[in-house]
CHARMM internal coordinates of N, CA and C (Angstrom, degrees):
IC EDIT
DIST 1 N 1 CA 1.4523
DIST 1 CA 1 C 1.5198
ANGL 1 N 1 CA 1 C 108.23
DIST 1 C 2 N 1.6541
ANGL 1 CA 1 C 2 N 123.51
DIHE 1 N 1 CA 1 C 2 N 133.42
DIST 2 N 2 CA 1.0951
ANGL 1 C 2 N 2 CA 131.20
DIHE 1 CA 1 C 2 N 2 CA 167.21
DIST 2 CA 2 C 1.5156
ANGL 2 N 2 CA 2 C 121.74
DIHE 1 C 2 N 2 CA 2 C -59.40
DIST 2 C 3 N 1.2700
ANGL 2 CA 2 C 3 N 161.29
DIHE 2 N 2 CA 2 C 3 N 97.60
DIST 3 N 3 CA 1.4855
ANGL 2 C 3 N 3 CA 133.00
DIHE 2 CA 2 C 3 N 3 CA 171.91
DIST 3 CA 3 C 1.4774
ANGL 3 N 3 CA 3 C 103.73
DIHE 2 C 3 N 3 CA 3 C -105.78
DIST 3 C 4 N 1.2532
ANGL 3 CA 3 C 4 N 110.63
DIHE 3 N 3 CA 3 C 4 N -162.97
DIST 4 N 4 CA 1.6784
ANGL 3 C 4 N 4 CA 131.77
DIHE 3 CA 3 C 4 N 4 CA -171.97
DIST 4 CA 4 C 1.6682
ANGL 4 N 4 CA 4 C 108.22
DIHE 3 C 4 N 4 CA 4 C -168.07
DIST 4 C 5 N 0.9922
ANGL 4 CA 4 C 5 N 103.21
DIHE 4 N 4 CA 4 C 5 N 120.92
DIST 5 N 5 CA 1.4444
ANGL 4 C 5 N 5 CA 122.99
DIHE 4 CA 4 C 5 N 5 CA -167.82
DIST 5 CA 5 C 2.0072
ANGL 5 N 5 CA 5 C 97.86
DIHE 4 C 5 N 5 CA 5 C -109.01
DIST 5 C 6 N 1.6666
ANGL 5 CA 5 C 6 N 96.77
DIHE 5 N 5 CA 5 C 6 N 125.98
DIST 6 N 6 CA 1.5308
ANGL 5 C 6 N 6 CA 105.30
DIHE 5 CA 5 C 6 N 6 CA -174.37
DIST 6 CA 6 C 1.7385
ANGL 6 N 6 CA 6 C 113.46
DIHE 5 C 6 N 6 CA 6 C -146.09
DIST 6 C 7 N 1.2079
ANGL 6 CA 6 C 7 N 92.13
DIHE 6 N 6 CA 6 C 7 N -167.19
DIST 7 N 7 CA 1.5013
ANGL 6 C 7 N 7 CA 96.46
DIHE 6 CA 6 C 7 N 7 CA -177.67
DIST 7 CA 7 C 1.7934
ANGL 7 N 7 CA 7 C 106.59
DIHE 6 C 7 N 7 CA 7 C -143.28
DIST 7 C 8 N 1.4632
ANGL 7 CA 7 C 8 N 143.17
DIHE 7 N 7 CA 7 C 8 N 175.42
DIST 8 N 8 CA 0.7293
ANGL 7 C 8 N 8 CA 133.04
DIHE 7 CA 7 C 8 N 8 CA 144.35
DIST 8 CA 8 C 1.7788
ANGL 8 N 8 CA 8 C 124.00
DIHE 7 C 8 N 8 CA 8 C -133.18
DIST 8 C 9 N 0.8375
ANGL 8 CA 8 C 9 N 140.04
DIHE 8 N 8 CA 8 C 9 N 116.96
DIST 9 N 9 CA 1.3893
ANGL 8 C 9 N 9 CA 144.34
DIHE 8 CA 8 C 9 N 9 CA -135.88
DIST 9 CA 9 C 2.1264
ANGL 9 N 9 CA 9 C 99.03
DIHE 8 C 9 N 9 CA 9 C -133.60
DIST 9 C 10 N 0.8456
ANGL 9 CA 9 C 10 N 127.47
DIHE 9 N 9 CA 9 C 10 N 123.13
DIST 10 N 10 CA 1.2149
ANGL 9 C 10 N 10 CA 136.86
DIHE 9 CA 9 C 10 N 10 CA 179.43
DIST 10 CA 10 C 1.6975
ANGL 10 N 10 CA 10 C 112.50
DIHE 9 C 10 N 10 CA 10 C 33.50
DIST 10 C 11 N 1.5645
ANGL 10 CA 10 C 11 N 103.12
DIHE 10 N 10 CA 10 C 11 N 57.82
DIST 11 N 11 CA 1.0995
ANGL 10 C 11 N 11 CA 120.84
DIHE 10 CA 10 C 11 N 11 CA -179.97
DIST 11 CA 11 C 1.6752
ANGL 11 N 11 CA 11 C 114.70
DIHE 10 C 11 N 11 CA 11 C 61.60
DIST 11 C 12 N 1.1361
ANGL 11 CA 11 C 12 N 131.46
DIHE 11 N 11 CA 11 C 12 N 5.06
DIST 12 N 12 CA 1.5247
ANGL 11 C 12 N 12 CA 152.84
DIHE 11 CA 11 C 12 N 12 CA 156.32
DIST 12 CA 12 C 1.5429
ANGL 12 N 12 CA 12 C 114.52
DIHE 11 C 12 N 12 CA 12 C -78.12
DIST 12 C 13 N 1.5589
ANGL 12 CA 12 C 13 N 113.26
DIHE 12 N 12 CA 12 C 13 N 111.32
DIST 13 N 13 CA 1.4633
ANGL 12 C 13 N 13 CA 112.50
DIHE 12 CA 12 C 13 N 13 CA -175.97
DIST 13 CA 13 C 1.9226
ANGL 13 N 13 CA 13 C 95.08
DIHE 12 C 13 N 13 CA 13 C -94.61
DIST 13 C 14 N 1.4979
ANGL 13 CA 13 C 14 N 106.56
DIHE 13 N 13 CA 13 C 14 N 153.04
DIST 14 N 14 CA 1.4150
ANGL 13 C 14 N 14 CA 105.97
DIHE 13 CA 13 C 14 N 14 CA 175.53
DIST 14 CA 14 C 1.6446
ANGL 14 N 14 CA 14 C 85.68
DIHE 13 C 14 N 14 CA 14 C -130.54
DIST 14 C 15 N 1.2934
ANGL 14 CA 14 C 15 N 114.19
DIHE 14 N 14 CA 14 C 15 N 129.77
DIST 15 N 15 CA 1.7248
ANGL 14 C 15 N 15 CA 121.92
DIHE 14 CA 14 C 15 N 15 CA 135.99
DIST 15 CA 15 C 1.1332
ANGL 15 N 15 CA 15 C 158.74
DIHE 14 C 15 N 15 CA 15 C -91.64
DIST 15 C 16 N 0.9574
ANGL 15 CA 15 C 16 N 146.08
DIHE 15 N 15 CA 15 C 16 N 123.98
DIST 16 N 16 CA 1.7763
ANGL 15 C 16 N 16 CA 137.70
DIHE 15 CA 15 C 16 N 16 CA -154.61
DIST 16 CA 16 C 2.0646
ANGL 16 N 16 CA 16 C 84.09
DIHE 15 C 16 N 16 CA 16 C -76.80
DIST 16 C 17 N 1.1466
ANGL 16 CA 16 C 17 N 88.40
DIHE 16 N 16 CA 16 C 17 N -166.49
DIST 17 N 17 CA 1.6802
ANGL 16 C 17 N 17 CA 113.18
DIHE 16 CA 16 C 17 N 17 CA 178.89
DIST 17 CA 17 C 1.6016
ANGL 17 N 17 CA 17 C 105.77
DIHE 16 C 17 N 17 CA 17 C -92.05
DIST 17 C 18 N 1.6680
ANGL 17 CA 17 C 18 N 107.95
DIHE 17 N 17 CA 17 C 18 N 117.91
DIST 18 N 18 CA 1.6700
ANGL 17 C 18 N 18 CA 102.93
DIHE 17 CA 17 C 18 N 18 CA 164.97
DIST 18 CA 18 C 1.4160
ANGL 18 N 18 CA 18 C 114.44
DIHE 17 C 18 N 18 CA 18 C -17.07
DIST 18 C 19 N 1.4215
ANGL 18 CA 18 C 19 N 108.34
DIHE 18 N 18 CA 18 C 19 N 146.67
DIST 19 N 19 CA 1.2684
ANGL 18 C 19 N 19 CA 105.57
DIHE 18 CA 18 C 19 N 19 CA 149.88
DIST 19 CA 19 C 1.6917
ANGL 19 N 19 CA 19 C 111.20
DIHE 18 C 19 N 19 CA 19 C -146.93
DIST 19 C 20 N 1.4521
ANGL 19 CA 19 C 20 N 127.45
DIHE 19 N 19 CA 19 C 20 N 162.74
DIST 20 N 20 CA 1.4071
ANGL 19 C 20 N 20 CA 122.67
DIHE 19 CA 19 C 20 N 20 CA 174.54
DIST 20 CA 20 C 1.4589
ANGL 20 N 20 CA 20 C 123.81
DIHE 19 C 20 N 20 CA 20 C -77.68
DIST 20 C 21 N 1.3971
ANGL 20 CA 20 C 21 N 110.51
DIHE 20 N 20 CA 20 C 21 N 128.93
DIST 21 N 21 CA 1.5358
ANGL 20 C 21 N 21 CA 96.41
DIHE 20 CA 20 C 21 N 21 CA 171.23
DIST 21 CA 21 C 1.7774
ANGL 21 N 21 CA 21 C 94.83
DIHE 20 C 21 N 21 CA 21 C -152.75
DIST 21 C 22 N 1.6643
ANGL 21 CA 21 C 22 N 93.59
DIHE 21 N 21 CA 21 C 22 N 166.04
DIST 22 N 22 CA 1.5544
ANGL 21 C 22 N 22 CA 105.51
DIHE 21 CA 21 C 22 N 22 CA -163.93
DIST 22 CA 22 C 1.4095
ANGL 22 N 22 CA 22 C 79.12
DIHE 21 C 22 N 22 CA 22 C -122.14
DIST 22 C 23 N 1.7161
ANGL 22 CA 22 C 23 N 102.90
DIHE 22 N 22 CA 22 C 23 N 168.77
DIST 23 N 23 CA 1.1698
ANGL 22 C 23 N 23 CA 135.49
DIHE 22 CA 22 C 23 N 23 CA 164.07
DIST 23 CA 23 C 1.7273
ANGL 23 N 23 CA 23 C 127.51
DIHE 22 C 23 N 23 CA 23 C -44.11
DIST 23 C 24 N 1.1577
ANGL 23 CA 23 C 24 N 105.52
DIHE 23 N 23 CA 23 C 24 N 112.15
DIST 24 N 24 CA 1.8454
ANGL 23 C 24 N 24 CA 101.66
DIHE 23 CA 23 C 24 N 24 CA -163.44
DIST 24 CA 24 C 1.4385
ANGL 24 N 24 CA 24 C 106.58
DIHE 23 C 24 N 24 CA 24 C 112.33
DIST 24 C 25 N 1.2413
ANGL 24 CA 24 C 25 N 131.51
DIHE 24 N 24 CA 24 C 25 N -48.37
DIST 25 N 25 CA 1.3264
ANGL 24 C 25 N 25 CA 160.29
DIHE 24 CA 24 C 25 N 25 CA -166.18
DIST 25 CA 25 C 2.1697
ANGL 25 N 25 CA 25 C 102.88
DIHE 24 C 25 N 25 CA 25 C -54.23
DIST 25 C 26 N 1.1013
ANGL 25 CA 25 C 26 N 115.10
DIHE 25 N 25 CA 25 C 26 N 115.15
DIST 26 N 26 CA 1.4850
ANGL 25 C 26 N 26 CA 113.62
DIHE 25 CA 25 C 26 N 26 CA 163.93
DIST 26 CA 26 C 1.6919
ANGL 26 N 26 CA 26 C 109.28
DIHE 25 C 26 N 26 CA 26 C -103.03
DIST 26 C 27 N 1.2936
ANGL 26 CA 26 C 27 N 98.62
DIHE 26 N 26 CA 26 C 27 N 142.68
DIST 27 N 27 CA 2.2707
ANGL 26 C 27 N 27 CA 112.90
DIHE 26 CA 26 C 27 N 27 CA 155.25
DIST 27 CA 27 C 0.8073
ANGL 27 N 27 CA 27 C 101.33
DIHE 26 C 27 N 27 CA 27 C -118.25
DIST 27 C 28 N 1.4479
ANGL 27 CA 27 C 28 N 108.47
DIHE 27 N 27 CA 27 C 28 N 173.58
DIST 28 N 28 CA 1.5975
ANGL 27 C 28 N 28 CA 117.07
DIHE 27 CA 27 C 28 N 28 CA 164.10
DIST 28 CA 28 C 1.8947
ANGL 28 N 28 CA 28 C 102.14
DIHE 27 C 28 N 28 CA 28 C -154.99
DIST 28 C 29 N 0.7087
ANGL 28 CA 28 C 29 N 142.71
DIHE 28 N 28 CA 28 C 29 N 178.21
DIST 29 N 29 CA 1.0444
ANGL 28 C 29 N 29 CA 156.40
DIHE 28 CA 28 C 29 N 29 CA -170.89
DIST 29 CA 29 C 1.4192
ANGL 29 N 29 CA 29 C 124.39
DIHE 28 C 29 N 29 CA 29 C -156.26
DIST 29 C 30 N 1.8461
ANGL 29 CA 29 C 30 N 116.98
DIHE 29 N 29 CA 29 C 30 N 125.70
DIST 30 N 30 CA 1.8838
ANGL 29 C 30 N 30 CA 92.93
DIHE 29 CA 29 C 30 N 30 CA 174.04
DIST 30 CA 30 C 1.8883
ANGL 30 N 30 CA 30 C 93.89
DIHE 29 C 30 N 30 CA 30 C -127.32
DIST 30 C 31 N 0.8904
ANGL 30 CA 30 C 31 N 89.12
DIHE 30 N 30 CA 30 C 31 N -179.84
DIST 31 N 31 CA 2.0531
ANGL 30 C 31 N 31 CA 108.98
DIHE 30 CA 30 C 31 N 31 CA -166.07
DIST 31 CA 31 C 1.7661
ANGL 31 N 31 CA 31 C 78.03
DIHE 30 C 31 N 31 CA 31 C -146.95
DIST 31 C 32 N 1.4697
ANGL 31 CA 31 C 32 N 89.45
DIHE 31 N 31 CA 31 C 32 N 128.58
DIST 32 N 32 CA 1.3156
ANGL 31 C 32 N 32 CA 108.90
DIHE 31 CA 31 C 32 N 32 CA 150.20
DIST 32 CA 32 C 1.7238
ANGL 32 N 32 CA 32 C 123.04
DIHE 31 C 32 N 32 CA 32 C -93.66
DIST 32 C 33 N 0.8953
ANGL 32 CA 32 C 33 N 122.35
DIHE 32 N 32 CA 32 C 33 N 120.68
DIST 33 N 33 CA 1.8696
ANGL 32 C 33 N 33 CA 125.96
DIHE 32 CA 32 C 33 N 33 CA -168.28
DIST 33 CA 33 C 1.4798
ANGL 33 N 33 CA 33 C 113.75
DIHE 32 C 33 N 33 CA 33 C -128.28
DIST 33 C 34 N 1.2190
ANGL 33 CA 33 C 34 N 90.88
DIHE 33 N 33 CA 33 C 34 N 127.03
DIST 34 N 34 CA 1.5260
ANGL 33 C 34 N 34 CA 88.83
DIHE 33 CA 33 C 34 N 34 CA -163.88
DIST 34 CA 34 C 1.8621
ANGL 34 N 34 CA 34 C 115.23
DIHE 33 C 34 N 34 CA 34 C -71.50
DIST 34 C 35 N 1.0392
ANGL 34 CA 34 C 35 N 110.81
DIHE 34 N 34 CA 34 C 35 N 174.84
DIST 35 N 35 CA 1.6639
ANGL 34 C 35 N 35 CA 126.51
DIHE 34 CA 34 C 35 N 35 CA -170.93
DIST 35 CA 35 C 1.8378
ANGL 35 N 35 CA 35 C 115.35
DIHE 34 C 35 N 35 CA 35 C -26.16
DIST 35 C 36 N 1.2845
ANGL 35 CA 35 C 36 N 94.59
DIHE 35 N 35 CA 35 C 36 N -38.53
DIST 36 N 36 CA 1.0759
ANGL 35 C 36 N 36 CA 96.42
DIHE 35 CA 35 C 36 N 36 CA 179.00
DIST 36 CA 36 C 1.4959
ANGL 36 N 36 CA 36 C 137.49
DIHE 35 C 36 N 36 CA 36 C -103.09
DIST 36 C 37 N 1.1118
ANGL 36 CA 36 C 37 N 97.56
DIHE 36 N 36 CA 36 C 37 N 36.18
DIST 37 N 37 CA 1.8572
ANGL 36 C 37 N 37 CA 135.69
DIHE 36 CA 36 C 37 N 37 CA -172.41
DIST 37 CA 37 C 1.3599
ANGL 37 N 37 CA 37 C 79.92
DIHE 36 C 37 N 37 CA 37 C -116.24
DIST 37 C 38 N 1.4485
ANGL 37 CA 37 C 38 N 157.33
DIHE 37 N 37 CA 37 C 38 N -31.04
DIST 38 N 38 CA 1.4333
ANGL 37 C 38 N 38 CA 132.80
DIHE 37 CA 37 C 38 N 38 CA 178.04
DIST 38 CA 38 C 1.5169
ANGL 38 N 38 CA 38 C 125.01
DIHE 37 C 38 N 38 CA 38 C -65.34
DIST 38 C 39 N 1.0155
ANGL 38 CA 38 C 39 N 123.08
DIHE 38 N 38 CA 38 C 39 N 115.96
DIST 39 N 39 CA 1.7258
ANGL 38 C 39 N 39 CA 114.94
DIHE 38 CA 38 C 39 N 39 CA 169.62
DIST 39 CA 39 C 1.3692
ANGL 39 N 39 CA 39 C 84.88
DIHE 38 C 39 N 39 CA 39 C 101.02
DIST 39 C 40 N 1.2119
ANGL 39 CA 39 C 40 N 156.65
DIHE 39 N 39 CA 39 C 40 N 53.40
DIST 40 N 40 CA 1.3531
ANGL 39 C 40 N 40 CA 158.51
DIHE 39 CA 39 C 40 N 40 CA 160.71
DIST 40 CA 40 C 1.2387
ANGL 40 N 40 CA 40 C 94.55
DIHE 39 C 40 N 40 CA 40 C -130.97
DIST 40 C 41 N 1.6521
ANGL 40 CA 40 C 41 N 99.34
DIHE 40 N 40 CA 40 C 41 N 158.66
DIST 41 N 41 CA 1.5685
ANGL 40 C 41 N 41 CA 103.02
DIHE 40 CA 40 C 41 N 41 CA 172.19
DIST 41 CA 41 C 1.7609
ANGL 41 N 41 CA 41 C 108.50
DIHE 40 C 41 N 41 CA 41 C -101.39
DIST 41 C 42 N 0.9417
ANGL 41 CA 41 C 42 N 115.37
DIHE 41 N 41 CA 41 C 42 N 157.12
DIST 42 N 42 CA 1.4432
ANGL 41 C 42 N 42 CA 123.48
DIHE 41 CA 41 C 42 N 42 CA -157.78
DIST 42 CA 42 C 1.7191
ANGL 42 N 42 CA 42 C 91.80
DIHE 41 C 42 N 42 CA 42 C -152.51
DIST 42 C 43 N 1.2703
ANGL 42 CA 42 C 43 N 112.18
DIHE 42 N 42 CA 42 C 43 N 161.57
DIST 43 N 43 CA 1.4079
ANGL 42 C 43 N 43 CA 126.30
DIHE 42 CA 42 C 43 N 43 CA -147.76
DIST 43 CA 43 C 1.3568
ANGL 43 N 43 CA 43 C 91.32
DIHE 42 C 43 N 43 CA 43 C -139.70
DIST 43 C 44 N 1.4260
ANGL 43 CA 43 C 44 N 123.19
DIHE 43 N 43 CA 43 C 44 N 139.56
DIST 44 N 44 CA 1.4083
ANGL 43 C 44 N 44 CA 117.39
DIHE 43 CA 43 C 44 N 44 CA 174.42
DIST 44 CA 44 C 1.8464
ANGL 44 N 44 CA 44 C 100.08
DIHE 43 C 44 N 44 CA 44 C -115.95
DIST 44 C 45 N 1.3907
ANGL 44 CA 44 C 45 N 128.87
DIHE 44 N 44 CA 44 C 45 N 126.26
DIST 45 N 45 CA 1.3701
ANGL 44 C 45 N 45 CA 141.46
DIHE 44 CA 44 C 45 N 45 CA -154.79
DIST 45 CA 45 C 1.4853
ANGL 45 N 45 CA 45 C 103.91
DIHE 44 C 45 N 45 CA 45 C -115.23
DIST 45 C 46 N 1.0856
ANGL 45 CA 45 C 46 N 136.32
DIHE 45 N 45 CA 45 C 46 N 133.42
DIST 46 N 46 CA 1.7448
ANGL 45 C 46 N 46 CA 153.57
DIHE 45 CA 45 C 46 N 46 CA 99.93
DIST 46 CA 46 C 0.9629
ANGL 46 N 46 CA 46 C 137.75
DIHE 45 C 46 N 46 CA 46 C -65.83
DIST 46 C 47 N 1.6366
ANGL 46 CA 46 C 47 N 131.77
DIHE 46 N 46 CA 46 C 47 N 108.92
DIST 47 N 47 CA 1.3798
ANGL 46 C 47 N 47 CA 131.21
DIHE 46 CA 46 C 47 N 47 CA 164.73
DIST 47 CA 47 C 1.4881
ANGL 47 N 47 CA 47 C 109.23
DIHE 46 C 47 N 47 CA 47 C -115.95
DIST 47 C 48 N 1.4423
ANGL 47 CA 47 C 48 N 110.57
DIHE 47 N 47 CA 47 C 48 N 105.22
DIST 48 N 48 CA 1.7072
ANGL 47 C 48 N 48 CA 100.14
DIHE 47 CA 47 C 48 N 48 CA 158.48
DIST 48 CA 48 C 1.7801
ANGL 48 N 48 CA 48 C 93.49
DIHE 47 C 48 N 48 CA 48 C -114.92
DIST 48 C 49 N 1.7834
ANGL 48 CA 48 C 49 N 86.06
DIHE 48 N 48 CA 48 C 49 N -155.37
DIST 49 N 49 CA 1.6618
ANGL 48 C 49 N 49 CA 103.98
DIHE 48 CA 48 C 49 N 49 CA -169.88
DIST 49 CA 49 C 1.2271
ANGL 49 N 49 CA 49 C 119.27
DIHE 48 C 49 N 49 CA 49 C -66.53
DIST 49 C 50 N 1.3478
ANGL 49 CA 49 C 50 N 109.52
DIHE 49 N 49 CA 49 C 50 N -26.71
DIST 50 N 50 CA 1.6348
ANGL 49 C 50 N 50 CA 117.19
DIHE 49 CA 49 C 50 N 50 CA -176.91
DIST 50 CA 50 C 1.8895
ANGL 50 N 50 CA 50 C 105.29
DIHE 49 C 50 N 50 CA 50 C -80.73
DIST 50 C 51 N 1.0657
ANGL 50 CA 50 C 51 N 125.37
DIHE 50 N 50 CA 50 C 51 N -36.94
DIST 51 N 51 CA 1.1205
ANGL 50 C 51 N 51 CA 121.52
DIHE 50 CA 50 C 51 N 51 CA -179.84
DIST 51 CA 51 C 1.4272
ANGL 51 N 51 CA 51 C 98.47
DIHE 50 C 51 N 51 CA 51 C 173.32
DIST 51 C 52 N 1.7846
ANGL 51 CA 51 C 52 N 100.63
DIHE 51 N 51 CA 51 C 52 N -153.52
DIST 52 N 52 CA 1.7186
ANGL 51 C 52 N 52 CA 105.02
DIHE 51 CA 51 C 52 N 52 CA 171.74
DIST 52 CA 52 C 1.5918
ANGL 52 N 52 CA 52 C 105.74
DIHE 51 C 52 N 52 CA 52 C -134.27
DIST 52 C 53 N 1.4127
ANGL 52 CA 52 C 53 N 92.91
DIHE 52 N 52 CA 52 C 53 N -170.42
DIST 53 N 53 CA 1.7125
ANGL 52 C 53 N 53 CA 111.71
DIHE 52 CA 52 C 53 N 53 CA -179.27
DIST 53 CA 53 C 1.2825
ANGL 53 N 53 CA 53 C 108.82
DIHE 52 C 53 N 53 CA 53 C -142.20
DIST 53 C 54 N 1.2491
ANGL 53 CA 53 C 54 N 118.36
DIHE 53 N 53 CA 53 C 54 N 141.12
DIST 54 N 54 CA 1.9045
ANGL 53 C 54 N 54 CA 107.13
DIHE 53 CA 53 C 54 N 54 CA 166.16
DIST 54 CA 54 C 1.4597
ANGL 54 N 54 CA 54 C 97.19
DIHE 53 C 54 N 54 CA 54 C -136.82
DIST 54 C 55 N 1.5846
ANGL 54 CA 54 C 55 N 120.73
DIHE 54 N 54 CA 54 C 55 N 139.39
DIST 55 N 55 CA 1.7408
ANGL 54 C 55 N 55 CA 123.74
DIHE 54 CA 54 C 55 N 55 CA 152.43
DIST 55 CA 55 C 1.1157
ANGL 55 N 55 CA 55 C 125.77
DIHE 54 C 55 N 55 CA 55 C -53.30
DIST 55 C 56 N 1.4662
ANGL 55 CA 55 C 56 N 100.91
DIHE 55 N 55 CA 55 C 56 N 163.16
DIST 56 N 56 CA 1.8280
ANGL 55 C 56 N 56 CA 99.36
DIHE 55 CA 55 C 56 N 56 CA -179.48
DIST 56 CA 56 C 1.8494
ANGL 56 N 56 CA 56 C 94.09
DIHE 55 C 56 N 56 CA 56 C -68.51
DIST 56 C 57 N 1.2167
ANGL 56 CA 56 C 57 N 97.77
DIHE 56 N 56 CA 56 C 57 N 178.89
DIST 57 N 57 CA 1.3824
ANGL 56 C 57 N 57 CA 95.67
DIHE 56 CA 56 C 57 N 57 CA -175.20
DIST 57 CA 57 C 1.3088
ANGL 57 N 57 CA 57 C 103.75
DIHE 56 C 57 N 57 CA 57 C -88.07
DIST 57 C 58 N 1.8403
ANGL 57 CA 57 C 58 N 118.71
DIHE 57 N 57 CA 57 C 58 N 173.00
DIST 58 N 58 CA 1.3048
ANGL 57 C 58 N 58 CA 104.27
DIHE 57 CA 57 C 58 N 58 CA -154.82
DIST 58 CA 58 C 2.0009
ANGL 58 N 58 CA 58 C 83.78
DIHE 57 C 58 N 58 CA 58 C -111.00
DIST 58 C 59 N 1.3221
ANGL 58 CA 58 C 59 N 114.59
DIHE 58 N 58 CA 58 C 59 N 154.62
DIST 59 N 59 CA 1.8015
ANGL 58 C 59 N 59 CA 113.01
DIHE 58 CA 58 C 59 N 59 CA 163.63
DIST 59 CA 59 C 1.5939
ANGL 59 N 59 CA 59 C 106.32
DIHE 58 C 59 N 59 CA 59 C -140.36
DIST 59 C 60 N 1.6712
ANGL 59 CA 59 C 60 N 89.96
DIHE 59 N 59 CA 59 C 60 N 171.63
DIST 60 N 60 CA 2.1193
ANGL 59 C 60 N 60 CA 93.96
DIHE 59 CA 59 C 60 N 60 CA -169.57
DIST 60 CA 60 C 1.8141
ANGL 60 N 60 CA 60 C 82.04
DIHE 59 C 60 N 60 CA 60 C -65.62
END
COOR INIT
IC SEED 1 N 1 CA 1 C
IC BUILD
């Protein structure tokens, strides 16, 4: 299965590059964001083939 691991940050989604993974299988992904990405809410994103997922949003 293809997925894509993202974020969404002031209603702006960002994605890394597909990558493959099987069943059992963990990724992770990090984004460096500068200072003022702290204390914002930010969205944690999945898109593969079957559909997606998003986190609750994250706060201080």
């Amino acid at each position: 299965m293809s997925a894509q691991l993202g974020y969404s940050r002031s209603g702006t989604a960002h994605y890394a590059n597909a990558v493959s993974i099987s069943a059992g299988q963990k990724k992770s992904q990090t984004w460096s964001l500068g200072a003022s990405a702290y204390c914002s809410s930010i969205i944690g994103l999945l898109k593969y083939s079957g559909g997606s997922y998003q986190t609750p949003a994250s706060h201080c």
